[in-house]
Each structure stands twice: as C-alpha cells, then as structure tokens.
C-alpha positions as CSV (number, residue, x, y, z in Angstrom):
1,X,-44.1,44.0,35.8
2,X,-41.5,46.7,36.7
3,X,-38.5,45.8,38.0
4,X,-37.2,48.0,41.1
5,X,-33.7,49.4,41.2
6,X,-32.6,47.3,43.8
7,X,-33.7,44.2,42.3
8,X,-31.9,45.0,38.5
9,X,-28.5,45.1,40.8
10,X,-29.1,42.1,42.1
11,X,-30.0,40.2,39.1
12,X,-27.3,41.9,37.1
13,X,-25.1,40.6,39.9
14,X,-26.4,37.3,39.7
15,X,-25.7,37.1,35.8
16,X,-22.5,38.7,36.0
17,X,-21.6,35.6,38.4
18,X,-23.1,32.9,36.7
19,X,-20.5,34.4,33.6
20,X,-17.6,34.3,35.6
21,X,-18.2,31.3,37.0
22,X,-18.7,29.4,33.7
23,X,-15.3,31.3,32.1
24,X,-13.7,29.9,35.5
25,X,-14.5,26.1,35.2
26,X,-13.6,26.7,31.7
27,X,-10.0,28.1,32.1
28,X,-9.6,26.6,35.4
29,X,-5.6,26.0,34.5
30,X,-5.2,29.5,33.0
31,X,-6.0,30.6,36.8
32,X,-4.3,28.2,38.8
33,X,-1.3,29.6,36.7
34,X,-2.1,33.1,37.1
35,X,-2.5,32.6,41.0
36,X,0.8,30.7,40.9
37,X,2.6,33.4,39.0
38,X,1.1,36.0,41.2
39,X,2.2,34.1,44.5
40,X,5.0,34.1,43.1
41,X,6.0,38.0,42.6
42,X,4.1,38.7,45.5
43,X,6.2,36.2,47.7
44,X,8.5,38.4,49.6
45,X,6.2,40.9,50.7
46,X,4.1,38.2,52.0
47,X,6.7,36.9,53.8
48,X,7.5,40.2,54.8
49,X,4.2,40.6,56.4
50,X,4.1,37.4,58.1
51,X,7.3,37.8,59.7
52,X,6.2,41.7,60.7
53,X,3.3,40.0,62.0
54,X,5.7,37.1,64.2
55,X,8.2,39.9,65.6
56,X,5.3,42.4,66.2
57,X,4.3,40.2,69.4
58,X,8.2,40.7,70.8
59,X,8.5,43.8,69.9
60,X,5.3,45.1,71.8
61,X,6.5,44.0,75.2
62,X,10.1,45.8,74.2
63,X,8.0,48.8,73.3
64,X,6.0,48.3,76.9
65,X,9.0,47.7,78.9
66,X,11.3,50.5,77.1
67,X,8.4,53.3,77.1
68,X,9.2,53.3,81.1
69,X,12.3,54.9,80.7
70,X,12.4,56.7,77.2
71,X,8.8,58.1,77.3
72,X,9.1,61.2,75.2
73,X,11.4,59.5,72.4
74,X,8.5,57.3,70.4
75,X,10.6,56.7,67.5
76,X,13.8,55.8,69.4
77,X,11.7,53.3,71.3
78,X,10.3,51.9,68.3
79,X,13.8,51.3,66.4
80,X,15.4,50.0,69.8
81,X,12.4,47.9,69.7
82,X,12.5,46.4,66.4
83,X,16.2,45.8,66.5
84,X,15.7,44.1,70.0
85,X,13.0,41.7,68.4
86,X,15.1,40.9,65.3
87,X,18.1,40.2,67.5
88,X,15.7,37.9,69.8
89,X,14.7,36.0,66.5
90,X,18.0,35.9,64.9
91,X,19.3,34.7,68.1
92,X,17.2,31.7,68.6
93,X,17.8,30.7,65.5
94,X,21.6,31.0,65.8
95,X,21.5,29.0,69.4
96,X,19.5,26.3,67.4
97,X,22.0,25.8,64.4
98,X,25.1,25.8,66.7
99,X,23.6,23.7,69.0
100,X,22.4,20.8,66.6
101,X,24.9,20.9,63.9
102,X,27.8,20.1,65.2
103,X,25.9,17.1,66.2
104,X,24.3,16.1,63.4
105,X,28.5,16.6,61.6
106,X,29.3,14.2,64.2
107,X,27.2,11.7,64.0
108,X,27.7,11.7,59.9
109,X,31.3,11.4,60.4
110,X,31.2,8.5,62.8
111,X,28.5,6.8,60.6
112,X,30.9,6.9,57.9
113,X,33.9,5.6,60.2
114,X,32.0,2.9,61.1
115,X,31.4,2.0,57.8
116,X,34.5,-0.2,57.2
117,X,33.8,-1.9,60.5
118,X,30.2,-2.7,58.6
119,X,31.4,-4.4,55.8
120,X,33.8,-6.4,57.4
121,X,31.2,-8.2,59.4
122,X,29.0,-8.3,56.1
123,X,32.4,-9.8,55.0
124,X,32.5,-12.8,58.1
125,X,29.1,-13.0,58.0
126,X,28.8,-13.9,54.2
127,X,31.9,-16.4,54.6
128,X,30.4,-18.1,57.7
129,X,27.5,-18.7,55.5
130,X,29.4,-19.9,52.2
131,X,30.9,-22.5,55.2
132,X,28.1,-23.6,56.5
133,X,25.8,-23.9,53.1
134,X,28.2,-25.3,50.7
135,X,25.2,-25.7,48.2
136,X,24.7,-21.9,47.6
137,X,28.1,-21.8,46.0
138,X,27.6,-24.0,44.1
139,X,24.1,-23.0,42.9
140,X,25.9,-19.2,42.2
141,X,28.8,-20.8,40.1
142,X,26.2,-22.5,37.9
143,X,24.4,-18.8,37.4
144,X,25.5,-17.5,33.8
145,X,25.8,-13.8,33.9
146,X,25.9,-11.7,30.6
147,X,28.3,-9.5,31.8
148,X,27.5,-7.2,28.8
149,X,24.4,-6.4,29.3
150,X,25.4,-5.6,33.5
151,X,28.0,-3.4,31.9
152,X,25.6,-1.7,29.4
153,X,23.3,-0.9,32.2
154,X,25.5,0.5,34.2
155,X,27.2,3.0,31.8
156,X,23.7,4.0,31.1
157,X,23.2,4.7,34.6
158,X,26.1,6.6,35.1
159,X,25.1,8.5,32.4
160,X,21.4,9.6,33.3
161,X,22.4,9.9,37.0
162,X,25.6,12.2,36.3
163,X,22.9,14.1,34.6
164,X,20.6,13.8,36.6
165,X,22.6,15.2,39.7
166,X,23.7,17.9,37.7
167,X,20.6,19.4,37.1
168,X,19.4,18.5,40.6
169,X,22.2,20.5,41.8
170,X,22.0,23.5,39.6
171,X,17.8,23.6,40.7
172,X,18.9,23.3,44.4
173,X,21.6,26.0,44.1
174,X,19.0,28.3,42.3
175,X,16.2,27.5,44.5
176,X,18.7,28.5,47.8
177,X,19.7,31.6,45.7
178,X,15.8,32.4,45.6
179,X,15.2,31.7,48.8
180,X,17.5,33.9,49.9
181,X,16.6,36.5,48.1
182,X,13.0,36.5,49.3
183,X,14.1,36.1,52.9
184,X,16.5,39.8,52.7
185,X,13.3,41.9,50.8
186,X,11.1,39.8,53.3
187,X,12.9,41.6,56.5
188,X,13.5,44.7,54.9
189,X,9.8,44.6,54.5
190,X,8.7,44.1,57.6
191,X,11.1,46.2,59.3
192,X,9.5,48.9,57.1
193,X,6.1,47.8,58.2
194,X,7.1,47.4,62.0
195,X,8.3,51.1,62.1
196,X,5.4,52.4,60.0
197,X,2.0,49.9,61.7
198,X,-0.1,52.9,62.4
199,X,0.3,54.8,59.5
200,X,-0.2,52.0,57.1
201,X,-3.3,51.0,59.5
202,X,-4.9,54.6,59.0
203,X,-4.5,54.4,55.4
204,X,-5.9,51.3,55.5
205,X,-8.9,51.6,57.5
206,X,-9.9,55.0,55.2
207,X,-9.4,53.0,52.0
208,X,-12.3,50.4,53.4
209,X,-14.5,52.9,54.5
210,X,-14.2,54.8,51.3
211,X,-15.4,52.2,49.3
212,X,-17.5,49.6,51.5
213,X,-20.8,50.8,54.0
214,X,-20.1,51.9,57.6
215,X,-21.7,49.3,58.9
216,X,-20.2,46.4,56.8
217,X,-16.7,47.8,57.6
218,X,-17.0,47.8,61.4
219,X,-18.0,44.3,60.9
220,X,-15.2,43.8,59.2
221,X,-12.5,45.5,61.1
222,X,-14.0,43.5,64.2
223,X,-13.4,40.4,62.2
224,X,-9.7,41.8,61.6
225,X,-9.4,42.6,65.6
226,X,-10.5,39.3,66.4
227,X,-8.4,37.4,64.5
228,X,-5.3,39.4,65.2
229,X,-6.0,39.1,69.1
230,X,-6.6,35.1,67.7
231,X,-3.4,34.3,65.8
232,X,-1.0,36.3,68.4
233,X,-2.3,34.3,71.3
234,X,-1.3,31.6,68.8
235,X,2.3,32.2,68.5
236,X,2.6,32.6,72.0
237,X,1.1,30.0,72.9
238,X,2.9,27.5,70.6
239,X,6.3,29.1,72.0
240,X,5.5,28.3,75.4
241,X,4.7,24.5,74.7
242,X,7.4,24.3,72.5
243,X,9.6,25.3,75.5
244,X,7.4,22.9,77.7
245,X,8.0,20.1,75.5
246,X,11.8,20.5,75.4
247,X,12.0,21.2,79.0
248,X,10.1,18.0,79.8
249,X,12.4,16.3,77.3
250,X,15.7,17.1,78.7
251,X,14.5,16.0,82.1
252,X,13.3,12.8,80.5
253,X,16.8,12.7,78.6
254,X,18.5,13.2,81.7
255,X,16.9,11.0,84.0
256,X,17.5,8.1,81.4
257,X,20.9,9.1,80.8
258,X,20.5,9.2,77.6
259,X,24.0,11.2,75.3
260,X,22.9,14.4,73.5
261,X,20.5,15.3,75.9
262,X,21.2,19.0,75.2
263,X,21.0,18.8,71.4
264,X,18.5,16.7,70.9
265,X,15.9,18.9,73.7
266,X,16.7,21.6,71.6
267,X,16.1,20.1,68.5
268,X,12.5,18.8,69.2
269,X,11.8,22.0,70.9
270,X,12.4,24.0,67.8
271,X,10.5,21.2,65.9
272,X,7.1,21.3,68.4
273,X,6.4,24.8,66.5
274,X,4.9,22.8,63.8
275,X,1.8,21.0,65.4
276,X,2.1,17.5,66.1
277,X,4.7,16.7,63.1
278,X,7.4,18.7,64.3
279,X,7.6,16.0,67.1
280,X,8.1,13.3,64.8
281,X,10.7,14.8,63.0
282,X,12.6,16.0,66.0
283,X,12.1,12.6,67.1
284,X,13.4,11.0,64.1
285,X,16.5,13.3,64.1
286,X,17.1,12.6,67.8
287,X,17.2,9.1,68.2
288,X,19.7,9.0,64.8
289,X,21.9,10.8,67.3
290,X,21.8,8.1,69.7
291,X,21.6,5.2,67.3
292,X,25.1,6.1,66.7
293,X,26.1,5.5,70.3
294,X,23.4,3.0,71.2
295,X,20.9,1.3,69.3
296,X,19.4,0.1,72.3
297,X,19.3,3.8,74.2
298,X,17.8,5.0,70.6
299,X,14.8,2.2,71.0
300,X,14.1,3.5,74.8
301,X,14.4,7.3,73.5
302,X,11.8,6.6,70.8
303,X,9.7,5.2,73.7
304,X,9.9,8.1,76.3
305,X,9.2,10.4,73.3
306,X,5.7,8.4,72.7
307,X,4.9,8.9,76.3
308,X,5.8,12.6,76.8
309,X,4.0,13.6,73.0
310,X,0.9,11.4,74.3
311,X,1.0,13.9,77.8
312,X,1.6,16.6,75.2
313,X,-0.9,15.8,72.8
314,X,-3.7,15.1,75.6
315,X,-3.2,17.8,78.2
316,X,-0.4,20.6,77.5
317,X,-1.3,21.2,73.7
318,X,-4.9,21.5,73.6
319,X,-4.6,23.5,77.5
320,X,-2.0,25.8,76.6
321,X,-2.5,26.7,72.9
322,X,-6.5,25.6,73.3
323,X,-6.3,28.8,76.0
324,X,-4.2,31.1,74.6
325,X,-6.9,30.8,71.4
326,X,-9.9,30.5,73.0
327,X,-10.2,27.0,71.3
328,X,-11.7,24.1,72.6
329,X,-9.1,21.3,73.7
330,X,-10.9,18.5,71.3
331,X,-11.5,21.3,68.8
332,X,-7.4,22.2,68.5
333,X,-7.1,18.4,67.7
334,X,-10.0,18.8,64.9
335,X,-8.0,21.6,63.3
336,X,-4.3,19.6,63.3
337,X,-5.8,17.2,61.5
338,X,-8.1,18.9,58.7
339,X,-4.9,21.5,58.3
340,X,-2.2,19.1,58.0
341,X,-4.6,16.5,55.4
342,X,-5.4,19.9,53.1
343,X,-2.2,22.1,53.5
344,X,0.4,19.9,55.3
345,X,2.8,22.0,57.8
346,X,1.2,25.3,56.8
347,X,-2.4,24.1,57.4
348,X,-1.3,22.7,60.9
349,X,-0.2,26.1,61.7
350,X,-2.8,28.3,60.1
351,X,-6.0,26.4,61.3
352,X,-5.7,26.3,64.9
353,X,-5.9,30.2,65.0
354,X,-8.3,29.8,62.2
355,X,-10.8,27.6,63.6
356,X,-10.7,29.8,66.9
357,X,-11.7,32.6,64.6
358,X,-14.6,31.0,62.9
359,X,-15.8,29.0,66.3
360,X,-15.6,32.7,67.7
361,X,-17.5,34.2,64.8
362,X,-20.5,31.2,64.7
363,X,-20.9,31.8,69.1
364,X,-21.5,34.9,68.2
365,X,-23.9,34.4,65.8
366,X,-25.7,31.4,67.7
367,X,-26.2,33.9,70.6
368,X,-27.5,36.2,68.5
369,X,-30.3,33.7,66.8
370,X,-31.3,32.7,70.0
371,X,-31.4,36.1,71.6
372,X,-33.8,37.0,68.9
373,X,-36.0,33.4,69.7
374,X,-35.6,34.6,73.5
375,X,-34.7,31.1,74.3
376,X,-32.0,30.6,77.3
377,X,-29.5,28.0,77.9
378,X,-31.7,27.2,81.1
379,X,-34.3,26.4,78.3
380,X,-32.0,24.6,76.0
381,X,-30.3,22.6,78.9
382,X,-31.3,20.3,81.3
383,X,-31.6,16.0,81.3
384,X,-32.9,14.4,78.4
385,X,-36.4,13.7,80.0
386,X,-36.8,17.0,81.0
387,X,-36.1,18.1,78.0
388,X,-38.6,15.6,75.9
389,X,-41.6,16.4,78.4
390,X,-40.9,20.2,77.7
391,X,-41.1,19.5,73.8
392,X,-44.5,17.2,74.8
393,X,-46.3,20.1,76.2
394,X,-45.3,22.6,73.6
395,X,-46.4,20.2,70.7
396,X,-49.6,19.4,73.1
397,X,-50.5,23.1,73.7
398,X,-51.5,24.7,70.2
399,X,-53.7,21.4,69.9
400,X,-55.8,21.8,72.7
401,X,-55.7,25.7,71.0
402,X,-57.0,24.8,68.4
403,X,-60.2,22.6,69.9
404,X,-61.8,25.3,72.4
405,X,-61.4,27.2,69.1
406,X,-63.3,24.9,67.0
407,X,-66.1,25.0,70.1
C-alpha cells in the first residue's frame, strides 16, 4: 500500500512527537531548569513588554486628545505622549508611597512606645497572680533548671541566627539590587517599544505570514486582536473598581469616624488591583493602623470592610470588570479562583482577561457548529416539556419511516 505525501508528513510528525515527548518525561528537570534559566535572561524584556502593554492604554487617549492640536507633528505627539503616561504611572505610585508610609512609620513607632507600657502590665498582671495563687510559686521554686544546657542552647542560637540573618540580608540586598536592575532595562524597553508599536507590528505580522499559511495567520492575528481588545478592557476596568472600592471606603471610613481614613482608602484602593486578595491585604494593613488607636474601631473597620468587599464581590466586580471583558459575572468569579489556586496573584490577574478570551473563542465556535446543523436558539430554547415532546417526535419520525418502507 503506497503511502501519499500528505500522510508520510503526518506520520513522520507523529513519530517525531512521540520522541520528544518520551525525551521530555525523561529529562523533565533538565527543562524545568532550562525554562527557569531562560525566564530568567529574558526577564526584563518581558517586563518591558508588560509594562509597554499597561502604559499603552494611557498613552492612547494622550495620543487622541494631543493629535487635536499638534496634528502634523506624529512623533512629537507620540514622545509628549509616552512621557505623559510614564509621569501618570510614576505619579500614582509616588501619591501611594507618600500617602501610606508615613503611616505605617507612625504606627511602628508608637507600637514600639507602647511597648514599655506593655510589659509593665505583663509585670502587675504576673504579680497579681503570684498573690493570689501562692502555690505556683512554690511549684516554680521546686523546678530544677540545668542552666547549662539553657545557656548552651542559647549561644548556639545566637550563632545559627547571626548567621542566618546575615545571609538573609546579603540575599535580600542582592535580590533588591536585581530587581532594580530589571525594572530600569524593563522601562527603557518599553519606552523603546511604545515609540516604535507599528514598526515592530509590521515586522511582525510579515515574519508570521512568511512562514505560517494565510489563512492560519489571519486566524491567528484575530486571536491576537481579540485578546488585546480583551486584556485592555481589563486594566481599565480593574482601575475603575479599584477607584470604586476606595471611594466607597473612605465614605464608609468617614461616616464611622474611623482615624486614617485617607491612608488607609488609598491603601486598599491600590491593593483591589489584585483580584479579590488585594482586599484582604489592604484590609489587614488598615485595621493595624487603627488597632494602634483603637482596638475596638479596628474590630468595626474589619466589619465594614466584609460588607463593602461582599457588595464588591457580588455586584461591582463581576459588572464592571465582567463588562469591560465581555465575561460573564459568575464566570469572573470562576477565573479568580482557578488563577489564584494555580498561579496565586499573577493567575488572579491573567485569567480574567484569559477566560474572556477562550469563552469568546468557544461562542464563536459553538455558533459556528450549529450554523452548520442549521439549528436556532428558538430550537434549542424553550420549557423543558416543550423541549422533551420536540425530541419525542424526532425519535418517533424515522420509525414510522422506516414501516411504510418495510410495506
């Protein structure tokens, strides 16, 4: 039996990854080091491209709004632009750290003044004991202590945990150093990127078409439209509930009269970017704030925050980010949860925008299935009974077919 052309590819294809496959369960470790050492080089430019890809959505409505007056001078709008969006970032940022630091020092320092105030009811509070239960001192001055062995330990300790803190530190300082590092050739990346979109675009749309069929690379440029169109209306949207939130906050805060209403908004604004933990967190932060000047006020903060994230959770997140996605509300919530369980912070804000994506892709493809079947959604829908008498007389019909056939 000859084999046709197409069908050697395809087996030869076939082999060639049932090979790799094997080698890959094989060296499974040798890969996941490979990738890591790869993310790892490639690191800045990919946060380059993510943040080109945040300040591209500011820098678009500069571009808009500046093309009014400047209309013959592209490139001057397009660097006016791009320094206008990295100013807008920069200073949100800024407004953020100034705004909840000094705060946060504040609340340290008088955590540590009260410290001495601490102890000395520790201090009353052990003696008023000792007074009232003479029988626990005695039952401590008949505990024998080898005091040698306590001191032993302790030097040990000491020892490991001057160590131990030493290399901590030097990690942390190199990690900050890294960090760093990645974050300056991350901007000067995407700045490079933000003045050069269209260019890098063109080149890229001719390398796919060089190399992949017409017809698969307008699939796949579609793909790439919608998911663009997706993951904007993503940021957007999660700005503008982040701003809800910490609007509805403050009025919350100030209606209670609770202190730091201004810091602590802010705060658990900034922290609502991240999906559904970033609340917690801001929360957690927050009511340490007001622990310092009222336990009680910090119990009633912790309270209103449940109610406001439970209105948040239920009807502004899933309406304003569902929307701005094209995501179903109950959906939204589906893809918090699978992102934050595989990927933690990152998953919770990747999947939104990537479920929209895929539920987008998988409509379109269910439409097209039952285009082909020419069945409606009149045909589909409709009560349950209507529906089980319609699948009654189809199952009846090629039946009674089948006996005036037989006659």
């Amino acid at each position: 039996m000859e084999i046709k052309v197409n069908n050697k590819k395809t087996v030869m294809f076939i082999i060639a990854f049932a090979i790799l496959l094997y080698w890959s369960l094989n060296h499974f470790p040798v890969i996941l080091d490979g990738v890591s050492i790869t993310v790892g080089v490639l690191s800045p430019f990919l946060l380059g491209a993510a943040i080109a890809f945040i300040l591209n959505v500011p820098m678009r409505f500069f571009e808009r709004q500046l093309s009014r007056f400047l209309k013959d001078k592209k490139k001057v709008v397009r660097a006016a632009s791009i320094l206008l969006s990295l100013l807008l970032a920069g200073g949100i940022i800024i407004f953020v750290l100034l705004t909840v630091i000094p705060e946060l020092v504040d609340t340290i320092v008088a955590l540590n003044n009260g410290i001495p105030a601490f102890l000395e009811k520790m201090d009353t509070w052990i003696r008023g004991v000792t007074k009232s239960y003479p029988e626990v001192t005695q039952y401590l001055s008949t505990v024998e202590i080898n005091w040698s062995n306590v001191t032993d330990l302790a030097v040990n300790f000491l020892k490991n945990g001057v160590t131990d803190i030493l290399s901590s530190t030097w990690g942390i300082a190199t990690s900050v150093v890294g960090v760093l590092t990645n974050l300056c050739i991350g901007i000067i990346f995407s700045i490079y990127i933000l003045a050069q979109k269209e260019k890098l675009g063109f080149q890229f749309r001719k390398l796919i078409y060089a190399y992949i069929p017409s017809a698969k690379a307008d699939r796949f440029f579609a793909i790439g439209r919608l998911s663009h169109r997706t993951f904007s209306g993503f940021i957007s949207g999660q700005c503008m509930e982040a701003i809800i939130f910490g609007l509805l906050c403050y009025g919350g805060m100030l209606l209670c009269r609770f202190p730091y209403s201004m810091s602590v908004s802010v705060l658990i604004g900034f922290t609502t970017l991240i999906p559904v933990l970033g609340a917690f967190l801001g929360t957690a932060l927050g009511a340490l704030l007001i622990f310092v000047t009222s336990p009680l006020q910090a119990f009633w903060f912790v309270v209103m925050i449940i109610v406001l994230q439970q209105i948040d959770e239920n009807l502004i997140y899933p309406r304003v980010v569902g929307n701005s996605v094209g995501l179903a509300s109950i959906w939204v919530i589906v893809a918090v949860t699978v992102g934050g369980s595989l990927m933690g912070v990152l998953g919770m804000l990747i999947f939104v925008p990537l479920a929209s994506v895929l539920y987008a892709l998988l409509r379109d493809s269910v439409n097209g299935h039952l285009s082909k079947k020419q069945l409606s959604d009149s045909r589909i829908e409709g009560p349950p009974e209507e529906t089980a008498s319609r699948h009654r007389n189809f199952v009846k019909k090629p039946k009674a077919a089948q006996g005036k056939k037989k006659q």
